[in-house]
N, CA, C and O atoms as a printed pandas DataFrame, in Angstrom:
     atom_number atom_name residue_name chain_id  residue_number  x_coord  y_coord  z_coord
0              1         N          UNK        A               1  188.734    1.865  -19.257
1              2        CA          UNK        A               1  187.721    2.868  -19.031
2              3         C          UNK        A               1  188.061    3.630  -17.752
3              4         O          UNK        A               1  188.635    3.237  -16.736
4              5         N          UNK        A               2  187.427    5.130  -18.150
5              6        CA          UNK        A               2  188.244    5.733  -16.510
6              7         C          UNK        A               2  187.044    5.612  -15.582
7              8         O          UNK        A               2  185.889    5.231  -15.768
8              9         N          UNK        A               3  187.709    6.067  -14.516
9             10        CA          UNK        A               3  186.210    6.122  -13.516
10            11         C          UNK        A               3  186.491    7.730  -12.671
11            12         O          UNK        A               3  187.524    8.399  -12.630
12            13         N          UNK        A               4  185.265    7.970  -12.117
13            14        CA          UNK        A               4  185.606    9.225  -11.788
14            15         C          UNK        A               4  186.001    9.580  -10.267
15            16         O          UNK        A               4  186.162   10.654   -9.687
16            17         N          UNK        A               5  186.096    8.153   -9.835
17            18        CA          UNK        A               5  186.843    8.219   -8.582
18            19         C          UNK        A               5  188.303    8.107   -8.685
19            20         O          UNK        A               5  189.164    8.269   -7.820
20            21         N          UNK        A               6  188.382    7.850   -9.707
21            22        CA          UNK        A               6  190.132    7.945   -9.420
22            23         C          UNK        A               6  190.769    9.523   -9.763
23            24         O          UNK        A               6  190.801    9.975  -10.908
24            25         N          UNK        A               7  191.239   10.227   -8.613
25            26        CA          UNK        A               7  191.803   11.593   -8.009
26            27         C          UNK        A               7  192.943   12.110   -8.779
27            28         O          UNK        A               7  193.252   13.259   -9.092
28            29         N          UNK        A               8  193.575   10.796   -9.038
29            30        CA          UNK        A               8  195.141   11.104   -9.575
30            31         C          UNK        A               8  196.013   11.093   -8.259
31            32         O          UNK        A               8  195.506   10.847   -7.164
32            33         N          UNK        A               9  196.924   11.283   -8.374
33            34        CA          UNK        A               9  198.534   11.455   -6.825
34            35         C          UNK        A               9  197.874   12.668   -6.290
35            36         O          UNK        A               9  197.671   13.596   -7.073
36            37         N          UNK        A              10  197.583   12.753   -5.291
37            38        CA          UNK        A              10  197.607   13.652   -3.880
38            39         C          UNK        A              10  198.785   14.392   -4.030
39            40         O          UNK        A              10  199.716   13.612   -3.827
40            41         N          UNK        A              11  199.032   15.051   -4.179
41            42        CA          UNK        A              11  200.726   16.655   -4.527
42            43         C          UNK        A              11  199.755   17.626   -3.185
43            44         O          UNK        A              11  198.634   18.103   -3.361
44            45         N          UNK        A              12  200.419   17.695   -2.137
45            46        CA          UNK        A              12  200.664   19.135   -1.145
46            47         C          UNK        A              12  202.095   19.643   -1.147
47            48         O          UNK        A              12  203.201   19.127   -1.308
48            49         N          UNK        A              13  201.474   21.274   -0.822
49            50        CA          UNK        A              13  202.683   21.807   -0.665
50            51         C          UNK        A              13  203.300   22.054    0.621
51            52         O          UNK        A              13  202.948   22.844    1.496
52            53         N          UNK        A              14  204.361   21.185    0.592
53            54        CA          UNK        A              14  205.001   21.035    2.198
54            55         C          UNK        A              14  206.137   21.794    2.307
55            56         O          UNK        A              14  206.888   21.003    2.878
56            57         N          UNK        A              15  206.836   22.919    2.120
57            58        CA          UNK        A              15  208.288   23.565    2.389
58            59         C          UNK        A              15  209.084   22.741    3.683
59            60         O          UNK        A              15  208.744   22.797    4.865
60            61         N          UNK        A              16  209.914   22.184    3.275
61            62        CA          UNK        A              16  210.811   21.743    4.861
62            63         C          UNK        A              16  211.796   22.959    5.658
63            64         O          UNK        A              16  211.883   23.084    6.880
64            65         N          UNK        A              17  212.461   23.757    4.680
65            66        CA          UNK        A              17  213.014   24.902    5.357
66            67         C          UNK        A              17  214.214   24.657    4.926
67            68         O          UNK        A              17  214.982   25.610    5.055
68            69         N          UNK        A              18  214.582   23.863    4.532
69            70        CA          UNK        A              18  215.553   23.660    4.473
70            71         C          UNK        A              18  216.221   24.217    2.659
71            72         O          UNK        A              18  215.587   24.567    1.663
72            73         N          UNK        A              19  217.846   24.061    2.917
73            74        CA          UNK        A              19  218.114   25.371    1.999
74            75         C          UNK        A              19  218.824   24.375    0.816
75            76         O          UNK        A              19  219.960   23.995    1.098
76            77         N          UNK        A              20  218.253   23.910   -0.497
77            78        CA          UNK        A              20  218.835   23.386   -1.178
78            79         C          UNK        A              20  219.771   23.528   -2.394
79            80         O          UNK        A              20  219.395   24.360   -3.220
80            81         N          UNK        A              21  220.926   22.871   -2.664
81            82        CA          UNK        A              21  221.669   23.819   -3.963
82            83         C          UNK        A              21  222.003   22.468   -4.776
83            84         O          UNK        A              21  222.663   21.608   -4.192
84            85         N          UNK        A              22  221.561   22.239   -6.143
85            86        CA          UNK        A              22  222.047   21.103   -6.909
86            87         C          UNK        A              22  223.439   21.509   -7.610
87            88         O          UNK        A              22  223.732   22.485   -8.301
88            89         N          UNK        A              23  224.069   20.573   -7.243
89            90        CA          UNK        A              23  225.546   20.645   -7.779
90            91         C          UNK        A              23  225.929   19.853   -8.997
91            92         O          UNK        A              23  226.039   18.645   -8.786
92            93         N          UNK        A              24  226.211   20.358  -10.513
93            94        CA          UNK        A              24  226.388   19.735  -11.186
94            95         C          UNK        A              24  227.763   19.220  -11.347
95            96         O          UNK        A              24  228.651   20.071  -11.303
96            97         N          UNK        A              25  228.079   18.092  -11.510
97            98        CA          UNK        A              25  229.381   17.208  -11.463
98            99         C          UNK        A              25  229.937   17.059  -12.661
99           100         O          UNK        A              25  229.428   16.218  -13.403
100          101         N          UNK        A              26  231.088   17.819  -13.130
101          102        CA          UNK        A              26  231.618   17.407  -14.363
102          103         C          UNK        A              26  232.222   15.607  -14.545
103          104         O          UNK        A              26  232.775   15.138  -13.550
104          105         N          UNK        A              27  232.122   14.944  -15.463
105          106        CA          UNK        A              27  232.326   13.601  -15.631
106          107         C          UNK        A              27  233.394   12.841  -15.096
107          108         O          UNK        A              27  233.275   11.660  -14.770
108          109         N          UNK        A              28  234.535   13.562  -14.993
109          110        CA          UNK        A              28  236.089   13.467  -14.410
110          111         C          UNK        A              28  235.770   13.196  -13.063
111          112         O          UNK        A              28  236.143   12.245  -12.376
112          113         N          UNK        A              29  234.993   14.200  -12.748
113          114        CA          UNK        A              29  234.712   14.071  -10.671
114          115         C          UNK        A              29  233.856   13.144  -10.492
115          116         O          UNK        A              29  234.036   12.376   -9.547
116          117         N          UNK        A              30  232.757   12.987  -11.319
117          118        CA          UNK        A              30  231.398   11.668  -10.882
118          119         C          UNK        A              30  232.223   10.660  -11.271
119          120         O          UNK        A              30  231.806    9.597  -10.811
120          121         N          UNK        A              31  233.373   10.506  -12.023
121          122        CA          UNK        A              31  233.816    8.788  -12.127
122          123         C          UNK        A              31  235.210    8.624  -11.023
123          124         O          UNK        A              31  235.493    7.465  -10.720
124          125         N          UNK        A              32  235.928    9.563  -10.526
125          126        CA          UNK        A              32  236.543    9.694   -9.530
126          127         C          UNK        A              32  235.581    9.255   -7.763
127          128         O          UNK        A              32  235.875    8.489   -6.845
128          129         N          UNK        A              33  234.748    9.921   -7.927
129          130        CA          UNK        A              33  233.573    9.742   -6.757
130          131         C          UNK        A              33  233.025    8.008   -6.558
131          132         O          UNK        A              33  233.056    7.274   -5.571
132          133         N          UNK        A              34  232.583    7.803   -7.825
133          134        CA          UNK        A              34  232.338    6.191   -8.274
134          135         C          UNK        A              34  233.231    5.065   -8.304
135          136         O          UNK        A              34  232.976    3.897   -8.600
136          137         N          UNK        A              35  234.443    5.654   -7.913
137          138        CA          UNK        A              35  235.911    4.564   -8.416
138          139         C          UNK        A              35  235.761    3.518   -6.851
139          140         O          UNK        A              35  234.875    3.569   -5.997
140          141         N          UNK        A              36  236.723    2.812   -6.901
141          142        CA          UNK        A              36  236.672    1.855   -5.770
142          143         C          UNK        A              36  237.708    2.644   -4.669
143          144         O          UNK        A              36  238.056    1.996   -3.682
144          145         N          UNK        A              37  238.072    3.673   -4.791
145          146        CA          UNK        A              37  238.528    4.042   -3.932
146          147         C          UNK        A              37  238.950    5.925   -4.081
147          148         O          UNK        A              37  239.959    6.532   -4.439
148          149         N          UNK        A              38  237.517    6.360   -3.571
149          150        CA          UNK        A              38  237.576    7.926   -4.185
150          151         C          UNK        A              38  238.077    8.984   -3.097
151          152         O          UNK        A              38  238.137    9.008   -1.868
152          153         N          UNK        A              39  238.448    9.950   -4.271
153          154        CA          UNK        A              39  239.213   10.780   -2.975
154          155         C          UNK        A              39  238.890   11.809   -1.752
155          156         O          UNK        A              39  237.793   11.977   -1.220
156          157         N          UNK        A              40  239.969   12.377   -1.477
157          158        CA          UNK        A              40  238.951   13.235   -0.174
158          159         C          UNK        A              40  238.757   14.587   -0.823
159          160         O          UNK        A              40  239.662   15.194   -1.396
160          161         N          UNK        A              41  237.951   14.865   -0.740
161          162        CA          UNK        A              41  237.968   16.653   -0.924
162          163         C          UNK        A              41  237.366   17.550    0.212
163          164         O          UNK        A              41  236.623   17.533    1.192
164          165         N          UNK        A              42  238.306   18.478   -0.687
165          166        CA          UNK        A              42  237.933   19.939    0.230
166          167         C          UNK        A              42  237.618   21.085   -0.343
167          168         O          UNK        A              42  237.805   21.223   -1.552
168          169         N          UNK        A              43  237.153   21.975    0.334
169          170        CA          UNK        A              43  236.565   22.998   -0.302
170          171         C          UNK        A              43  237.008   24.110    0.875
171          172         O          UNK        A              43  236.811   24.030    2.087
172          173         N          UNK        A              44  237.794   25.363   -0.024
173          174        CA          UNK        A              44  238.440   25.735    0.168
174          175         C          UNK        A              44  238.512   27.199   -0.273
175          176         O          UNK        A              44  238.352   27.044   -1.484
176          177         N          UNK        A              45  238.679   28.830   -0.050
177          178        CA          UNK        A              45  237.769   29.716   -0.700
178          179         C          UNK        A              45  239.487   30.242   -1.185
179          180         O          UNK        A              45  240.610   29.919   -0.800
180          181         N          UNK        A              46  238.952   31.203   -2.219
181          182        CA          UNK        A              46  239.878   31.880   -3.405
182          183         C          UNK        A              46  239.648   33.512   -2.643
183          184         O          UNK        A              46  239.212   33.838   -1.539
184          185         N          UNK        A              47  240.181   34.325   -3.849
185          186        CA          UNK        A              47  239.634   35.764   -3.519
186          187         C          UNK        A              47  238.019   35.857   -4.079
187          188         O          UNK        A              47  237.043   36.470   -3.648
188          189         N          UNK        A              48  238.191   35.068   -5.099
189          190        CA          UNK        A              48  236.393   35.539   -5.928
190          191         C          UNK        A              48  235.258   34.512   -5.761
191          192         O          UNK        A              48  234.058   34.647   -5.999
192          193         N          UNK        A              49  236.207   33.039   -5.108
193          194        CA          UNK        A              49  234.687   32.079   -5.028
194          195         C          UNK        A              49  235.671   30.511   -4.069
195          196         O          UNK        A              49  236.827   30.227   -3.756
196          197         N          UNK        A              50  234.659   30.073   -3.985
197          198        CA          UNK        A              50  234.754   28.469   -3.558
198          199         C          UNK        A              50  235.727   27.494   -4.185
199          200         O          UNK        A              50  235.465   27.218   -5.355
200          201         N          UNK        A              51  236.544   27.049   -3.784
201          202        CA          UNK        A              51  237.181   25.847   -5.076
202          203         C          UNK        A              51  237.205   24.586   -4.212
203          204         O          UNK        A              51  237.365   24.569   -2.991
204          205         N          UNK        A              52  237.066   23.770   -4.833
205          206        CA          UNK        A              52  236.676   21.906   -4.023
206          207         C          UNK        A              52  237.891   21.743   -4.989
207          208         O          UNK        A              52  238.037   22.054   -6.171
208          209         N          UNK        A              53  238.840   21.056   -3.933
209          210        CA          UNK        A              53  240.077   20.308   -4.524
210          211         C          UNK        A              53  239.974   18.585   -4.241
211          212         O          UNK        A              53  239.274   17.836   -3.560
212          213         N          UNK        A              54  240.831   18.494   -4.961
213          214        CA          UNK        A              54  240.952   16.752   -4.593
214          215         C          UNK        A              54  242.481   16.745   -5.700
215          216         O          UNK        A              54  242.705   17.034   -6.875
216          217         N          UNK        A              55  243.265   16.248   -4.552
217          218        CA          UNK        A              55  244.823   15.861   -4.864
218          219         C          UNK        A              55  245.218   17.580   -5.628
219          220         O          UNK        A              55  244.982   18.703   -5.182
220          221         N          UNK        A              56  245.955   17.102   -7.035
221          222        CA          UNK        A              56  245.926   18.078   -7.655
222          223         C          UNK        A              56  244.638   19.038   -8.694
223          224         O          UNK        A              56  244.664   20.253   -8.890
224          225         N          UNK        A              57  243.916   18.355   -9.060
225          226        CA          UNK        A              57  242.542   18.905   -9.360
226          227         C          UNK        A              57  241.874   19.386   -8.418
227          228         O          UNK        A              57  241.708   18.913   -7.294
228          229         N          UNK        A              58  241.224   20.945   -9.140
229          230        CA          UNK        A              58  240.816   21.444   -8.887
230          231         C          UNK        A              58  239.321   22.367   -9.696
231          232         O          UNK        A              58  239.418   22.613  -10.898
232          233         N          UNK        A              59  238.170   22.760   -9.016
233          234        CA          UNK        A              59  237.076   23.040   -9.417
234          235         C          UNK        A              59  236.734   24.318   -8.823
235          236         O          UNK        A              59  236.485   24.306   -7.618
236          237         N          UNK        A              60  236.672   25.524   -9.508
237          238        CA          UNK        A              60  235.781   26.508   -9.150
238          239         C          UNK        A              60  234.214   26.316   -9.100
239          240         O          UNK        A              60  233.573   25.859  -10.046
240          241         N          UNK        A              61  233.516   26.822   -7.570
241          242        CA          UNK        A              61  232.243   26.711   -7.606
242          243         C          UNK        A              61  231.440   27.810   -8.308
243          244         O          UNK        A              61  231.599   28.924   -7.809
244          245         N          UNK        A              62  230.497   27.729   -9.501
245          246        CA          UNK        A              62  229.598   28.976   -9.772
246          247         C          UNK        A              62  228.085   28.988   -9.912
247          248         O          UNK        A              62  227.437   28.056  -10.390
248          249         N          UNK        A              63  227.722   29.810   -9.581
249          250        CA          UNK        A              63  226.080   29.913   -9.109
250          251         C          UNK        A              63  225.630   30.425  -10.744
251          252         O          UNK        A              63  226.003   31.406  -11.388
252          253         N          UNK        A              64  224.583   29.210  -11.127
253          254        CA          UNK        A              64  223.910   29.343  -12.347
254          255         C          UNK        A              64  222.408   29.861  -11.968
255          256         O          UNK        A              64  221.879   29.168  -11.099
256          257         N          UNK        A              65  221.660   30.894  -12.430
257          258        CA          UNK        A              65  220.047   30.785  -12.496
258          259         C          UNK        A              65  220.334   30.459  -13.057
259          260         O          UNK        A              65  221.483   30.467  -13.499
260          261         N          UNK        A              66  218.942   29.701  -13.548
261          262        CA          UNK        A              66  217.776   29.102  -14.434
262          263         C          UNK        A              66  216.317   29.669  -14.826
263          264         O          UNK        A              66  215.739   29.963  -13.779
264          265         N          UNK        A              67  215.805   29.834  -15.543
265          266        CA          UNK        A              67  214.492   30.408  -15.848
266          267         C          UNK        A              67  213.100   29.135  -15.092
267          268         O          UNK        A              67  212.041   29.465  -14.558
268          269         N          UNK        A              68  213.666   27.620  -15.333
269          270        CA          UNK        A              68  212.995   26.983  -15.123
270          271         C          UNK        A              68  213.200   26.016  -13.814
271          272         O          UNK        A              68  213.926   25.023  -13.767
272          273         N          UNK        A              69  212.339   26.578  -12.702
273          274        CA          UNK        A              69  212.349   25.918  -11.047
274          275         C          UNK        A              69  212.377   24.269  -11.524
275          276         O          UNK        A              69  211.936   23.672  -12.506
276          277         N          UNK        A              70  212.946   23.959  -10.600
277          278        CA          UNK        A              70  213.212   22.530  -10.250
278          279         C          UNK        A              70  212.246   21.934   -8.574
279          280         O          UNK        A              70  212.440   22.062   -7.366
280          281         N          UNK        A              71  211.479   21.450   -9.223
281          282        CA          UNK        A              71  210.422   21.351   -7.692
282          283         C          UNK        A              71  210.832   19.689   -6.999
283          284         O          UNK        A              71  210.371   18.609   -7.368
284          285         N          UNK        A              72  211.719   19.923   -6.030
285          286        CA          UNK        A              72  211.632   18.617   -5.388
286          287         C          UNK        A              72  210.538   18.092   -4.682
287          288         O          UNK        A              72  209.718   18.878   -4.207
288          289         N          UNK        A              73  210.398   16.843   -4.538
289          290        CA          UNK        A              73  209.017   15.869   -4.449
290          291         C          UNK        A              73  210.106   14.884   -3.274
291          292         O          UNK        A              73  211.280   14.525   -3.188
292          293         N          UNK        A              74  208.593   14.752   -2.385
293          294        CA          UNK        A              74  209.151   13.404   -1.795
294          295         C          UNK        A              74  207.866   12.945   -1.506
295          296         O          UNK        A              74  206.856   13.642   -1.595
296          297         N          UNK        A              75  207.916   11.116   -0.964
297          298        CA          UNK        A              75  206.896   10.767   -1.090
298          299         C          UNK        A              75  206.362   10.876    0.004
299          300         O          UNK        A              75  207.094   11.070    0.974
300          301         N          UNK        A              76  204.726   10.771    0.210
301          302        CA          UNK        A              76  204.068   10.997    1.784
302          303         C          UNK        A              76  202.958    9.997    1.800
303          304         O          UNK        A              76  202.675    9.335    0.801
304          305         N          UNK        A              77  202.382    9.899    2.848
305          306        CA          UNK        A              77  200.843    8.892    3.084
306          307         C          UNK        A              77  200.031   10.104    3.788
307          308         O          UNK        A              77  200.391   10.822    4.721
308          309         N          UNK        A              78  198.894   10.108    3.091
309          310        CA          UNK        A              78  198.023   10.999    3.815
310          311         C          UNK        A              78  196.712   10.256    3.994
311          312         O          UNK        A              78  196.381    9.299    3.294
312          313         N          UNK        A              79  195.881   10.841    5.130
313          314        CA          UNK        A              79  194.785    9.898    5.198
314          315         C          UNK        A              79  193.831   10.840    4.262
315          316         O          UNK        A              79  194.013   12.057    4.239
316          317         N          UNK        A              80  192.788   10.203    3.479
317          318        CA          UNK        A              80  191.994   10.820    2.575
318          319         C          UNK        A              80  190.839   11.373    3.408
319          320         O          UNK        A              80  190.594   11.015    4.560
320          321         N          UNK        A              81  189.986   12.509    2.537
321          322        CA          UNK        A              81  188.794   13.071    2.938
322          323         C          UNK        A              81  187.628   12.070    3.597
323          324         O          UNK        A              81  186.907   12.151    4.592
324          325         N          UNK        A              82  187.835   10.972    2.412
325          326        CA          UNK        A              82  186.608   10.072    2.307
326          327         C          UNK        A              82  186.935    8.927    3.499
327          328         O          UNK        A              82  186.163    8.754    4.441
328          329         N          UNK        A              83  188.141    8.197    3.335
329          330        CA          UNK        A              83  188.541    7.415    4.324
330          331         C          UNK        A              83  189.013    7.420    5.406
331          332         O          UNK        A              83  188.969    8.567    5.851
332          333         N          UNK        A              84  189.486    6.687    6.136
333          334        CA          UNK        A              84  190.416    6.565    6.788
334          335         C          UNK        A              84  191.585    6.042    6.632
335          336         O          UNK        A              84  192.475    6.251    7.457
336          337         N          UNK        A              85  191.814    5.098    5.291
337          338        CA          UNK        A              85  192.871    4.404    4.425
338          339         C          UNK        A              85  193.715    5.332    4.016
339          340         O          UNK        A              85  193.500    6.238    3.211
340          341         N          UNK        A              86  194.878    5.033    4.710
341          342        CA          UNK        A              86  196.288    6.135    4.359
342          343         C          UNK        A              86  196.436    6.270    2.932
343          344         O          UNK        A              86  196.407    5.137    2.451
344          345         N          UNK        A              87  196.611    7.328    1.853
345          346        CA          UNK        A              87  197.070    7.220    0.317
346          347         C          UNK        A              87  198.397    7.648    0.313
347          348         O          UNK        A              87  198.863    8.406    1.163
348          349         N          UNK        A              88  199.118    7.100   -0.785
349          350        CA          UNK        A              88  200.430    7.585   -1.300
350          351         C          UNK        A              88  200.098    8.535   -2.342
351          352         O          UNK        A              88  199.525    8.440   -3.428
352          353         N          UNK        A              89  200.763    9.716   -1.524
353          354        CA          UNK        A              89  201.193   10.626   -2.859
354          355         C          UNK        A              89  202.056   11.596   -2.357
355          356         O          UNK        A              89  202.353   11.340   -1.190
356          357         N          UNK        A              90  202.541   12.547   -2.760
357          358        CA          UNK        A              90  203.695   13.306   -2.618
358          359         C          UNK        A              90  203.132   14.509   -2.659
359          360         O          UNK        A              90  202.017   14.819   -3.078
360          361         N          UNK        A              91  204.356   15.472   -1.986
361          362        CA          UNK        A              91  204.320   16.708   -1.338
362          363         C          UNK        A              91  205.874   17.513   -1.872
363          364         O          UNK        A              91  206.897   16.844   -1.724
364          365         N          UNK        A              92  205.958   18.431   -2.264
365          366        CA          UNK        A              92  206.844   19.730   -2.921
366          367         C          UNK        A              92  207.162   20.564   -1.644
367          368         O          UNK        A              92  206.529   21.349   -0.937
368          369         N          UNK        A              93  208.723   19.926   -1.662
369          370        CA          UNK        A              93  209.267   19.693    0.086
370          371         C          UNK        A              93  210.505   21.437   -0.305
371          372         O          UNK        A              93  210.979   22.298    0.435
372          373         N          UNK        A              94  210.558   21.205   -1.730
373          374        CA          UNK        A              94  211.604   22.926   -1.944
374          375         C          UNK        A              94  211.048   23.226   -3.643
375          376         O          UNK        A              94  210.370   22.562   -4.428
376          377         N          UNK        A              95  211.623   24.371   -3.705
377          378        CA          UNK        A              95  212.008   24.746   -5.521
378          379         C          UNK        A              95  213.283   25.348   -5.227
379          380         O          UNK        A              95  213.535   26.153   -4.330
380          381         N          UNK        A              96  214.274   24.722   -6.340
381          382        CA          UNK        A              96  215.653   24.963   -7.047
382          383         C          UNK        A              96  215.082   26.078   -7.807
383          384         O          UNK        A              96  213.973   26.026   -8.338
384          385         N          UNK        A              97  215.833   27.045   -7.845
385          386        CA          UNK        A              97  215.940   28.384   -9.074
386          387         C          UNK        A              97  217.135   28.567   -9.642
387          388         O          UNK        A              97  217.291   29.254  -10.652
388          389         N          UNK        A              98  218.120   27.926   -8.993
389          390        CA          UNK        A              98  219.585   27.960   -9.546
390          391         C          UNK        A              98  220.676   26.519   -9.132
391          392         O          UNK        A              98  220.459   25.511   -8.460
392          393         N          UNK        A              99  221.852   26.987   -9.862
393          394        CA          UNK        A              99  222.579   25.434   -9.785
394          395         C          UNK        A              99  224.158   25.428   -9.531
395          396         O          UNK        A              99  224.915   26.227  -10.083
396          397         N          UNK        A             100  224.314   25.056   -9.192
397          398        CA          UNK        A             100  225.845   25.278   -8.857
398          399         C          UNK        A             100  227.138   24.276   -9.646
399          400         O          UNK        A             100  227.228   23.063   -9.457
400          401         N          UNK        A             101  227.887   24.914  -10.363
401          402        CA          UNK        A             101  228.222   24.124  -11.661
402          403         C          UNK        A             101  230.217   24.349  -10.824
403          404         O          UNK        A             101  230.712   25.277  -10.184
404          405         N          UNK        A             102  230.741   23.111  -11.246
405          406        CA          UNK        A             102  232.081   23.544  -10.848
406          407         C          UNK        A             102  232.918   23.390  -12.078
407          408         O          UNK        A             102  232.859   22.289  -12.627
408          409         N          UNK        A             103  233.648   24.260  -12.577
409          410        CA          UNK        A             103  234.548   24.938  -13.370
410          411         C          UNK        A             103  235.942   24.522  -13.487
411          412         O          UNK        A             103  236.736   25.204  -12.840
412          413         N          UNK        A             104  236.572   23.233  -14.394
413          414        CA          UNK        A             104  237.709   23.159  -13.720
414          415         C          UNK        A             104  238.764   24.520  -13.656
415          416         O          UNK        A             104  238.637   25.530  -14.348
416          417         N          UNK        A             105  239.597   24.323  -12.863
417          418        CA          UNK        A             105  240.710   25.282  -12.731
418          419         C          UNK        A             105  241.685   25.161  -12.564
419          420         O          UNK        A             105  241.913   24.104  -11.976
420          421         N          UNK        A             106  243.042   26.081  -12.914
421          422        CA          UNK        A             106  244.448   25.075  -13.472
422          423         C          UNK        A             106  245.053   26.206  -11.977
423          424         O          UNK        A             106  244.448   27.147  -11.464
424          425         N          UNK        A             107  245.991   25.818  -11.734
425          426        CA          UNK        A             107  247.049   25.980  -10.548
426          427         C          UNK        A             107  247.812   27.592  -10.735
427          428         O          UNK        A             107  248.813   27.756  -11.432
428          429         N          UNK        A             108  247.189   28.599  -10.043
429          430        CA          UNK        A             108  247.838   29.369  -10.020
430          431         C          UNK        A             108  247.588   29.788  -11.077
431          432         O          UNK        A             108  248.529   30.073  -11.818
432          433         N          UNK        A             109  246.162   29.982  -11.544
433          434        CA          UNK        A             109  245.213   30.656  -12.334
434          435         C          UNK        A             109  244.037   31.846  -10.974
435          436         O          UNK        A             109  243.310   31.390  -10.091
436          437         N          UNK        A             110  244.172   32.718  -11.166
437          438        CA          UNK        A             110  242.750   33.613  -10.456
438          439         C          UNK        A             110  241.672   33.230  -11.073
439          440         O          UNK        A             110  241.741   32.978  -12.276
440          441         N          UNK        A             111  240.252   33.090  -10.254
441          442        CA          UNK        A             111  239.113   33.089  -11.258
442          443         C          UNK        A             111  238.736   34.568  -11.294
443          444         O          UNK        A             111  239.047   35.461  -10.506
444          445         N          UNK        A             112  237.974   34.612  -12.424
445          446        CA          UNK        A             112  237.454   35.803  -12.651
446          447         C          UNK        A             112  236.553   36.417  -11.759
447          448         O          UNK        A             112  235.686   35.814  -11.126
448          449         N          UNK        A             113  236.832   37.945  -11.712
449          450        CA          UNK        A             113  236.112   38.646  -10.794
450          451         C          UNK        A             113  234.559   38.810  -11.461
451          452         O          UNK        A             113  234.325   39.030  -12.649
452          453         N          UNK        A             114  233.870   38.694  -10.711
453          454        CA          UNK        A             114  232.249   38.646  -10.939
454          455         C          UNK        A             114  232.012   40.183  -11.406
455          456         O          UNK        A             114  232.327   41.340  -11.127
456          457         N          UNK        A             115  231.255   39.419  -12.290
457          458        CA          UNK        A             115  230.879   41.462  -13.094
458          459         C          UNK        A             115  229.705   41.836  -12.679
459          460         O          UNK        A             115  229.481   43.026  -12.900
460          461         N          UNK        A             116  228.725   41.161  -12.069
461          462        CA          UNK        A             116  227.797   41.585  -11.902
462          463         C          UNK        A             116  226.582   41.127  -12.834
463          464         O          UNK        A             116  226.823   40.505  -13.869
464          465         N          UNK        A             117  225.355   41.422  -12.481
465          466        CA          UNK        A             117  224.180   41.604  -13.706
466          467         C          UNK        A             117  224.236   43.074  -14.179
467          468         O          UNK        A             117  224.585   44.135  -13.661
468          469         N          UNK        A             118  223.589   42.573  -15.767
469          470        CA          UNK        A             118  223.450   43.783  -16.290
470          471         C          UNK        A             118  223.104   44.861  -16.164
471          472         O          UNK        A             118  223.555   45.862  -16.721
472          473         N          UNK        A             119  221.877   44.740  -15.072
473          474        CA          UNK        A             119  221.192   46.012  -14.559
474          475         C          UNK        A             119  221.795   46.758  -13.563
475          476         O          UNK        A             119  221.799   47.983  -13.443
476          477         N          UNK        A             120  222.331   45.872  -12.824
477          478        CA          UNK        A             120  223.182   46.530  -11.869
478          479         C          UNK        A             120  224.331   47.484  -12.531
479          480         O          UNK        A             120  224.443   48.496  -11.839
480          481         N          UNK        A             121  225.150   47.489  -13.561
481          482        CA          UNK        A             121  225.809   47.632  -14.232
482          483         C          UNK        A             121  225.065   49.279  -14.852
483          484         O          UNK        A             121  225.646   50.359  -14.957
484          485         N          UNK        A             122  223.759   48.973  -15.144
485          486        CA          UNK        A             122  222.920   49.991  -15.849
486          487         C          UNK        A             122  223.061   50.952  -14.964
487          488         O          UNK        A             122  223.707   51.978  -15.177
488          489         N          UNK        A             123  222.387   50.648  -13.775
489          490        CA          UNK        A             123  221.741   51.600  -12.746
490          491         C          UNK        A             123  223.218   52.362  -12.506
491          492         O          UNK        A             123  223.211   53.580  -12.331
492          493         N          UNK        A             124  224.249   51.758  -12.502
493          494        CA          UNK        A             124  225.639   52.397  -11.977
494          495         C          UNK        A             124  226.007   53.742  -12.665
495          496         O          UNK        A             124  226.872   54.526  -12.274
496          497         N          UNK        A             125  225.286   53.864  -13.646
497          498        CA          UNK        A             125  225.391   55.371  -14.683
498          499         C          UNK        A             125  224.151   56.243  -14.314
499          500         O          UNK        A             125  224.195   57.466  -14.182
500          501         N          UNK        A             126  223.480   55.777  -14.224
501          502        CA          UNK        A             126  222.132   56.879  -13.603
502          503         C          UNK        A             126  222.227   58.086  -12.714
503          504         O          UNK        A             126  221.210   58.704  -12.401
């Protein structure tokens, strides 16, 4: 049975400032990373973007939107209205809008030059 004191999780919105980018890991690099002895990388810029090497592999970095924000959560204690008894609940510390995906890339390949968005592209005839 419910009762009508129970609130649900306490969620504030806390921004930290800080500037976040999720990096998706193709499977080759997360089991390289995971091995008992993983390698060093570097990251290192091209003419058109970022590339993170390790030994001979190599990864172009590329910036994905998304339609759908990614709201990071962390957890907090706040003291309640009613009490003075600290509660657990969490606070929405950023939102992700985009993702950063790395591309493998072969040796003495260029990556492609960025075309732009479409509109930009539009407006260029106007």
């Amino acid at each position: 049975m419910s009762s009508q004191n129970d609130t649900g999780i306490p969620l504030a919105h806390a921004p930290d400032g800080v500037g976040y980018r999720l990096l998706e890991l193709p499977p080759e690099l997360l089991a390289l990373l995971e091995s008992e002895d993983p390698p060093v990388l570097s990251l290192e810029s091209s003419t058109n973007s970022a590339v993170l090497k390790s030994g001979t592999q190599s990864w172009g970095l590329r910036q994905k939107n998304t339609s759908n924000a990614l709201i990071l959560l962390q957890p907090s204690e706040t003291t309640g209205l009613t009490s003075e008894m600290p509660e657990t609940g969490l606070k929405a510390i950023a939102t992700v809008h985009d993702t950063v995906e790395l591309v493998p890339e072969t040796t003495g390949k260029v990556a492609p030059v960025a075309r732009g968005k479409w509109h930009e592209k539009f407006a260029r005839g106007r």
